[in-house]
N, C-alpha and C positions, 0 to 999 in steps of 0.2 A: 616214623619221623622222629628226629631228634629236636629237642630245643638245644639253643645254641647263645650263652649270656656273654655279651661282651662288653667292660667298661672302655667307654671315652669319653672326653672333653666334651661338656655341654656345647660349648660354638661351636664344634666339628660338627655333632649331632645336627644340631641347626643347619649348619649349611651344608651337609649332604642330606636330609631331609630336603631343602628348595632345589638343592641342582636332581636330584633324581626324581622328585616331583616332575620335572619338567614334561618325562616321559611317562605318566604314572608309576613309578617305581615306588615303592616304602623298601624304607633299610631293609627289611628283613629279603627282600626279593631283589634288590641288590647285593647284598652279602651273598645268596643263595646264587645269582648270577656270576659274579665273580668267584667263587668256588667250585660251579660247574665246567668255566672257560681254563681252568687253572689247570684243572683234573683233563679235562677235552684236549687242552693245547699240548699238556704237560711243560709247561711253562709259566712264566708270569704273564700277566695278560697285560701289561706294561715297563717301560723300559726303566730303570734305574740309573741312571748315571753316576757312576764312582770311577775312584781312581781306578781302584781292581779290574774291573772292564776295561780302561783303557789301556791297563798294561796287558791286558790278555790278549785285547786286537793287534797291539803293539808287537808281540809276542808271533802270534800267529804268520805277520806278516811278515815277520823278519826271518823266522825259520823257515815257511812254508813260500813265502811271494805271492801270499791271497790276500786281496780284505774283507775283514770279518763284519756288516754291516753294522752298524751301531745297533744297539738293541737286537742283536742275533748271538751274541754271547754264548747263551745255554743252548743253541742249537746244537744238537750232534752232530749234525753234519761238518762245522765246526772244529770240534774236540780233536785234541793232538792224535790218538789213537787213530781216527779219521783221516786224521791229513798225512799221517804216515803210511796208512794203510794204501790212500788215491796214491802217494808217492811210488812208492811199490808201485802198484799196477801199472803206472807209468813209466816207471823203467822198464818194467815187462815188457808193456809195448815198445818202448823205442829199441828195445833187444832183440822183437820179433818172436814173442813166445806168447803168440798169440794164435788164435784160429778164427777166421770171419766164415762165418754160416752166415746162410739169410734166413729168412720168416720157415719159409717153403722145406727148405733144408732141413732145418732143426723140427718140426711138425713129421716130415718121411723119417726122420732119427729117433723120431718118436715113438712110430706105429714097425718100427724095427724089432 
């Protein structure tokens, strides 16, 4: 284990001390929860609101014709690379350069 020192604001300290009290939390096992959810999610474990996000949804929707959910931002799924890449495939399909196998099929393509 590592220890881990972090300064903040005396009031902060106080009142996230009462609101994670609620749950039995103490900071340290708060901190330790929200660094595990961060790592687990690979995300923030909450939303941010800036401008930057909103020009990025902004963004996304105007090149691609998706919306990006508020607070879905850092989703890869998301990301330009992403939406270029579904695009591609989607013209693929609509050009017919595609191949439908079922379950059954692709399983017998297997043991081939």
């Amino acid at each position: 284990m590592t220890q881990l020192t972090i300064t903040i604001d005396d009031a902060l300290k106080t009142r996230a001390e009462e609101f994670f009290g609620r749950w039995d939390f103490d900071l340290p096992l708060a901190v330790d929860t929200w660094l595990r959810q961060t790592v687990r999610r690979q995300k923030k474990p909450f939303t941010a609101k800036t401008a930057a996000a909103a020009k990025y949804r902004e963004k996304i929707s105007r090149e691609f014709g998706i919306v990006v959910p508020e607070g879905e931002e850092d989703d890869p799924f998301y990301s330009v690379a992403n939406m270029r890449a579904l695009q591609a495939s989607f013209r693929e399909a609509d050009e017919g350069k595609f191949i439908y196998k079922t379950l059954a099929e692709l399983l017998a393509m297997e043991k081939e």
